[in-house]
C-alpha positions as CSV (number, residue, x, y, z in Angstrom):
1,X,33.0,-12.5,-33.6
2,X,35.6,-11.4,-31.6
3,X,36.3,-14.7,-29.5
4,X,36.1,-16.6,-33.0
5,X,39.3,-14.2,-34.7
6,X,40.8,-14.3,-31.7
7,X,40.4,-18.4,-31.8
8,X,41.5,-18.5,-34.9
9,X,44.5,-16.3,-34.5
10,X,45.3,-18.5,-31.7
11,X,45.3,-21.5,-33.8
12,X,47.1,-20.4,-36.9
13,X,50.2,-19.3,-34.3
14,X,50.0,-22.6,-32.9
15,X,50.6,-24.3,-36.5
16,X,52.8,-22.3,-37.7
17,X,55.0,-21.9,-34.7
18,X,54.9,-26.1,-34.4
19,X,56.4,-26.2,-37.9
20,X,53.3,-27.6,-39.8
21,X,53.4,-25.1,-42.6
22,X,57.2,-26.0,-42.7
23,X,56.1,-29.3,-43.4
24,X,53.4,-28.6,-45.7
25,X,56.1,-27.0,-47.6
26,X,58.5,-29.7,-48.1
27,X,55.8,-31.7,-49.6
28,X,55.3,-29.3,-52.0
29,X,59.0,-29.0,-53.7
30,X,57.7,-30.8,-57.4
31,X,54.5,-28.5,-57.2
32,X,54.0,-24.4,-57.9
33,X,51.5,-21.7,-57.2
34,X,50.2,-18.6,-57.8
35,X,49.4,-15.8,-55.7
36,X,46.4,-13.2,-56.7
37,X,47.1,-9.5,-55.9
38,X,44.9,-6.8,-57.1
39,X,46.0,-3.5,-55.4
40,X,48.3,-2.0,-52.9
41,X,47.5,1.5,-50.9
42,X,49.5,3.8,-48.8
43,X,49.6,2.6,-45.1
44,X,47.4,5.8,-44.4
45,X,44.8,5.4,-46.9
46,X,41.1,4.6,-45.7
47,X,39.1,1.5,-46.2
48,X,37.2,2.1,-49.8
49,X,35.9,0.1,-52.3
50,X,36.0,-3.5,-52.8
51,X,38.4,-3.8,-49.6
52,X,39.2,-7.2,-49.6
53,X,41.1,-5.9,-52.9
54,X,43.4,-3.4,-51.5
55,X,46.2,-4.2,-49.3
56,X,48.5,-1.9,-47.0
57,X,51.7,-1.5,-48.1
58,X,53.1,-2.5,-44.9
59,X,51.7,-5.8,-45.3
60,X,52.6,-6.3,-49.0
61,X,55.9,-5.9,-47.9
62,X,55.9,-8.0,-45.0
63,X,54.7,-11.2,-47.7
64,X,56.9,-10.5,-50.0
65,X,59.8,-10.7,-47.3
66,X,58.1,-13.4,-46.0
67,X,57.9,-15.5,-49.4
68,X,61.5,-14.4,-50.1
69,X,62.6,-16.4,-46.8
70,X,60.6,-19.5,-48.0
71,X,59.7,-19.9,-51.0
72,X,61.3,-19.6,-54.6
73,X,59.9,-16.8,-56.3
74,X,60.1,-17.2,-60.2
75,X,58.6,-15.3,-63.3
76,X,54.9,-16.8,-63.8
77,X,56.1,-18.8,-67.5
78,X,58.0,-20.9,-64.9
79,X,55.3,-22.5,-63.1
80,X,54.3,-24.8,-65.9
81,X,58.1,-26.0,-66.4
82,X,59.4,-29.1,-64.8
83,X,60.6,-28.3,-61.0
84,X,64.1,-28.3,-60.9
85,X,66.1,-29.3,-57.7
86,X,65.7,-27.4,-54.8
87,X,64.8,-27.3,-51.0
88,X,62.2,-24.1,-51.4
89,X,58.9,-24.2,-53.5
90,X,58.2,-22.3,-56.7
91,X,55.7,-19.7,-56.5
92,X,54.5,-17.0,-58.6
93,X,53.5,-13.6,-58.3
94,X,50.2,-11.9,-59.9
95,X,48.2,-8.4,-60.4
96,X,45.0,-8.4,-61.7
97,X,43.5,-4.9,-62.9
98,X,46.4,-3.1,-63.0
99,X,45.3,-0.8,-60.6
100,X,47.6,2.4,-60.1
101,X,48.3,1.4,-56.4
102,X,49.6,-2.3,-58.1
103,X,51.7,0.0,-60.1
104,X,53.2,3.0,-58.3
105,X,53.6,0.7,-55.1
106,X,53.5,-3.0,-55.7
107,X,56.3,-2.9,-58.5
108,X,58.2,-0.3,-57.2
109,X,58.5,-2.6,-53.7
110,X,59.3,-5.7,-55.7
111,X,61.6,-4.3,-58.0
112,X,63.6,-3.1,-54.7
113,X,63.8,-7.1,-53.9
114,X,64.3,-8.0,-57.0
115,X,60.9,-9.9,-57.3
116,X,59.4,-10.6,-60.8
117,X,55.5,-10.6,-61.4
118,X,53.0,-10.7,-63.7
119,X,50.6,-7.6,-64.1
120,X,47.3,-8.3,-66.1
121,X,45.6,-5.3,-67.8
122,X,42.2,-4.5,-69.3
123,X,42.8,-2.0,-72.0
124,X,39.6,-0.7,-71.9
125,X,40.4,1.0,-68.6
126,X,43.5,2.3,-69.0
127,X,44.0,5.6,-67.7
128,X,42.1,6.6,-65.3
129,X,39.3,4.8,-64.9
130,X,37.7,3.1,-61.8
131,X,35.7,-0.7,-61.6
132,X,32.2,-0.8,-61.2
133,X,32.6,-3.1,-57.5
134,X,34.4,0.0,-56.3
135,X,32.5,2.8,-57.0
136,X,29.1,0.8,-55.4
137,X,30.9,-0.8,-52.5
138,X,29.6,0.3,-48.9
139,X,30.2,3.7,-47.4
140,X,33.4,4.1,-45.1
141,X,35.1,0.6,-46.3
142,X,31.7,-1.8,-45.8
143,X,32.8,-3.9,-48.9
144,X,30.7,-4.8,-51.8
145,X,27.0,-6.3,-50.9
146,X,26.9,-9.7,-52.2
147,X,24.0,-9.8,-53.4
148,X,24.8,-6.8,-55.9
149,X,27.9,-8.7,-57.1
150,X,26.0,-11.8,-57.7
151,X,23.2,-10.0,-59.6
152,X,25.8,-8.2,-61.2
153,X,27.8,-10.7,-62.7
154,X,25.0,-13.2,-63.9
155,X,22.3,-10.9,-64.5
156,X,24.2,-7.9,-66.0
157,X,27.6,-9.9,-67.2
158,X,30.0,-8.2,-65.1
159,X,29.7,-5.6,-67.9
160,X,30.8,-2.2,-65.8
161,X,28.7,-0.2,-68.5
162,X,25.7,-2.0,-67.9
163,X,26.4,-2.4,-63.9
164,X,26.4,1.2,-63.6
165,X,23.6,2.1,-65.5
166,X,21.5,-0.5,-63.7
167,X,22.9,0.4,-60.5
168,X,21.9,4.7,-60.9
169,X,18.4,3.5,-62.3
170,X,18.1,1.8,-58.9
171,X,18.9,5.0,-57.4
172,X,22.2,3.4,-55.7
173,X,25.0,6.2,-55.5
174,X,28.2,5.8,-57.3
175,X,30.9,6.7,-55.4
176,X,34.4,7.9,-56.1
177,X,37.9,6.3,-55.8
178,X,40.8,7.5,-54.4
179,X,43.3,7.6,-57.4
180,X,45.1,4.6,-56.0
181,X,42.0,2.7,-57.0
182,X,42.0,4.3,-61.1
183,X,43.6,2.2,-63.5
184,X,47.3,3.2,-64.6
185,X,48.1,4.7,-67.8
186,X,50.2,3.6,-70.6
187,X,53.1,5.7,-69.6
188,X,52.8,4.1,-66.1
189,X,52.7,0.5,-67.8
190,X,55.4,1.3,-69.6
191,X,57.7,2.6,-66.8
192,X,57.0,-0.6,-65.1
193,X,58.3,-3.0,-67.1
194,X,61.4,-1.4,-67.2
195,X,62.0,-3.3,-64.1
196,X,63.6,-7.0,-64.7
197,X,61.0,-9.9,-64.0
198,X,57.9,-7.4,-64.2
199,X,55.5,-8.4,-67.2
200,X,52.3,-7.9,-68.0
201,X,49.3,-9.7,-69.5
202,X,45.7,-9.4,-70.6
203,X,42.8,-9.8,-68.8
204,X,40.7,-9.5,-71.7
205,X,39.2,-6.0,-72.9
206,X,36.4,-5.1,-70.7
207,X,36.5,-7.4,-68.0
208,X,32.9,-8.9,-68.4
209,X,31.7,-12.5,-67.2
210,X,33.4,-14.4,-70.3
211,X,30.4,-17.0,-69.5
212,X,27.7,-14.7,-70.7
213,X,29.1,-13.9,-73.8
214,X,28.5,-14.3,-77.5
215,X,31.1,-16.4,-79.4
216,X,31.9,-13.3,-81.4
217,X,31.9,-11.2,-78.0
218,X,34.1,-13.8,-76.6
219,X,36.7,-13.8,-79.7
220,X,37.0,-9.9,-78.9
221,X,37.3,-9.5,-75.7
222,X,40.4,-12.3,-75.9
223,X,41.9,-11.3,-79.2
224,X,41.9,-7.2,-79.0
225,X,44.0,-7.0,-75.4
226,X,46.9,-9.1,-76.3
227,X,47.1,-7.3,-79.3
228,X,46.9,-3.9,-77.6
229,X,49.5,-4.8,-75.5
230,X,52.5,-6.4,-77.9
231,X,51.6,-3.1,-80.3
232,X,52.2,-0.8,-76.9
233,X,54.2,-2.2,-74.5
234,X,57.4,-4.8,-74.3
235,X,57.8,-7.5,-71.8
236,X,54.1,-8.9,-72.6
237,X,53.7,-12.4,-72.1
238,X,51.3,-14.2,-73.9
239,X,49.0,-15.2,-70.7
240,X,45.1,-14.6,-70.0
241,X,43.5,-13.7,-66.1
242,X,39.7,-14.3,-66.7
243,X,37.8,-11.8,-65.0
244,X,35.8,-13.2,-61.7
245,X,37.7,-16.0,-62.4
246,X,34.7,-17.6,-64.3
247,X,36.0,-19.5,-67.6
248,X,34.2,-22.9,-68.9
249,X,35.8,-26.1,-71.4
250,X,34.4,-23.5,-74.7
251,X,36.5,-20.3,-73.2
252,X,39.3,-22.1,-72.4
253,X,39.3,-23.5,-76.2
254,X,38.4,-19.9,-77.3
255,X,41.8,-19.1,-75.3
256,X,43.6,-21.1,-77.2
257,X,42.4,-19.9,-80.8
258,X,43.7,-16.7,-79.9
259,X,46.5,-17.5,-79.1
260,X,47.1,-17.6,-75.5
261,X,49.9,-20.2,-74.1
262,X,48.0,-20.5,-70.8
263,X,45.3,-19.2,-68.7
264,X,44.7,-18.4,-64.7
265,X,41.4,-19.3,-63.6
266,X,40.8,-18.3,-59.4
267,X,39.9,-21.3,-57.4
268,X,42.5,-24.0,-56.5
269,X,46.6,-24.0,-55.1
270,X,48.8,-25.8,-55.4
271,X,49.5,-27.6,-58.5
272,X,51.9,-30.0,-60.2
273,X,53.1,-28.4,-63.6
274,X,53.5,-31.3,-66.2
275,X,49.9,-32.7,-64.9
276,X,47.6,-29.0,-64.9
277,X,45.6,-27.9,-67.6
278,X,47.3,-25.0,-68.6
279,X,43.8,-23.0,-69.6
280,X,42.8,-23.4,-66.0
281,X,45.6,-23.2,-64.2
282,X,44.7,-22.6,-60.5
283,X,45.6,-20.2,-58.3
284,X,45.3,-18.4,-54.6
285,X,43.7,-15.1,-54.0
286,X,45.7,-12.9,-50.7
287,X,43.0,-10.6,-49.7
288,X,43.5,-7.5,-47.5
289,X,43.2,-8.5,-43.9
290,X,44.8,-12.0,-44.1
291,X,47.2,-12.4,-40.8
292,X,50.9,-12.8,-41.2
293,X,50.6,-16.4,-39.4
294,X,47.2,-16.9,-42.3
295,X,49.4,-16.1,-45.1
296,X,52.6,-18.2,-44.1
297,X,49.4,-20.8,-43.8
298,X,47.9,-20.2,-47.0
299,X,50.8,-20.3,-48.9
300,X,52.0,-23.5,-47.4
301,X,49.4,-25.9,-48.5
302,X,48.2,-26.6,-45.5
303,X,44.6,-28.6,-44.7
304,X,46.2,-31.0,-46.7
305,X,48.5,-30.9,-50.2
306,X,46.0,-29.6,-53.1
307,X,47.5,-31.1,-56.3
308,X,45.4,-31.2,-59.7
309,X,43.7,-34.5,-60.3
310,X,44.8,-36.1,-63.5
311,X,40.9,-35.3,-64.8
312,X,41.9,-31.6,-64.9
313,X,44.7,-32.4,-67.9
314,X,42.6,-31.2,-71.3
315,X,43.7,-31.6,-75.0
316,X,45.1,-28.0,-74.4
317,X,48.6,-29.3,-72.3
């Protein structure tokens, strides 16, 4: 494992030091992306949880820089808007969550760079509470066993209530999150959108796998957050993150019947904005433990340009 990281460090040095992501780059100036953040600790903190969701500050900071030297950095309603001239390529920043860490630390480091982003919330755990993949992730930092999230979110519908009862009737032990891993609270929502370019967003009500739902489940879960959040909070935008990334043809329509002007699905990049569907819009996750030399990489478009094929353009654009 070792000789294989440090191959791969080795190799991403090597393309990024000969200019390929450079390159990629250029080809990319009519296209724009998304980034996926979920949470960001203190340098000091220990591994917990789902750790692939929670990034050191340190290194936060050292993409955001990095971005800021590179790319464009624009407000997320921007992405589907025609390029305009330019020799850097749009990109846009995202939180899903809302996690406290996101709040108190991600937005306070942006909004010292001046660094607009998009934070999406789930209502029904603001204030305090934790996420079912971090409470039953591994002991000291071990990460969440995949087979638990895949029998999770099929079986049980990603529905935290039912996860956790399942998971203490299993006798599994449901462990507790520093409170950089709680969601924020209203005041703390509130406070961070005082900041120019910060927004935020639903992503739906209870986070559940939208796939498994009802159609009257479904019309909830979409119509109740945006509605919690234009009675609550200003700078809302009108967008939708769907939890696990998981959406199908019927949720995107269900989307757009309540009134959502777009939707961020996971998978994809890079994507040209008069040709995406805008209820799937792709996107790139950053998780915690991605190299400076990976992330210049990833964010660069490189193992070829990913653009959306003109099949992915719905009724919905």
């Amino acid at each position: 494992m070792r000789t294989r990281a440090a191959l791969k460090a080795l190799v991403e040095t090597g393309l990024v030091w000969s200019g390929t992501a450079a390159l990629c780059r250029v080809a990319l100036l009519r296209h724009a992306l998304v980034l996926t953040y979920h949470n960001v600790v203190p340098d000091d903190c220990s591994s917990f949880g789902d750790r692939s969701l929670h990034l050191p500050r340190r290194t936060f900071v050292r993409q955001i820089e990095q971005l800021l030297r590179t790319h464009a950095i624009v407000p997320l309603e921007e992405v589907l808007t025609p390029a305009p001239s330019g020799r850097r390529p749009r990109v846009a920043i995202t939180f899903d969550d809302a996690y406290q860490g996101a709040i108190a630390i991600g937005v306070e480091e942006l909004a010292r760079r001046g660094v607009p982003a998009t934070l999406f919330v789930v209502p029904a755990f603001v204030g305090g509470r934790s996420f079912w993949w971090d409470a039953l992730a591994r002991d000291e930092g071990g990460g969440l066993d995949p087979v638990l999230r895949t029998r999770a979110l099929q079986e049980l519908g990603g529905k935290d209530r039912d996860v956790r009862r399942w998971a203490e009737a299993q006798g599994l032990r449901l462990a507790a999150v520093p409170e950089w891993a709680l969601v924020a609270s209203e005041g703390e929502l509130r406070t961070a959108t005082r900041h120019p370019g910060i927004t935020l967003a639903s992503h739906t009500w209870t986070h559940p796998n939208l796939l498994r739902l009802s159609p009257a489940e479904l019309q909830e879960e979409l119509s109740r957050p945006l509605d919690w959040l234009r009675r609550r909070c200003t700078s809302v935008v009108a967008w939708l993150s769907y939890p696990y990334g998981l959406a199908s043809p019927s949720v995107e329509a269900a989307a757009a019947a309540a009134g959502y002007v777009a939707a961020l699905s996971l998978d994809g990049g890079w994507f040209t904005p008069n040709r995406v569907n805008r209820y799937a819009v792709p996107r790139v996750n950053i998780p915690s433990g991605l190299s400076a030399h990976g992330f210049a990489l990833r964010t660069s478009g490189f193992a070829g340009v990913p653009v959306t094929p003109p099949t992915a353009v719905s009724s919905h654009t």
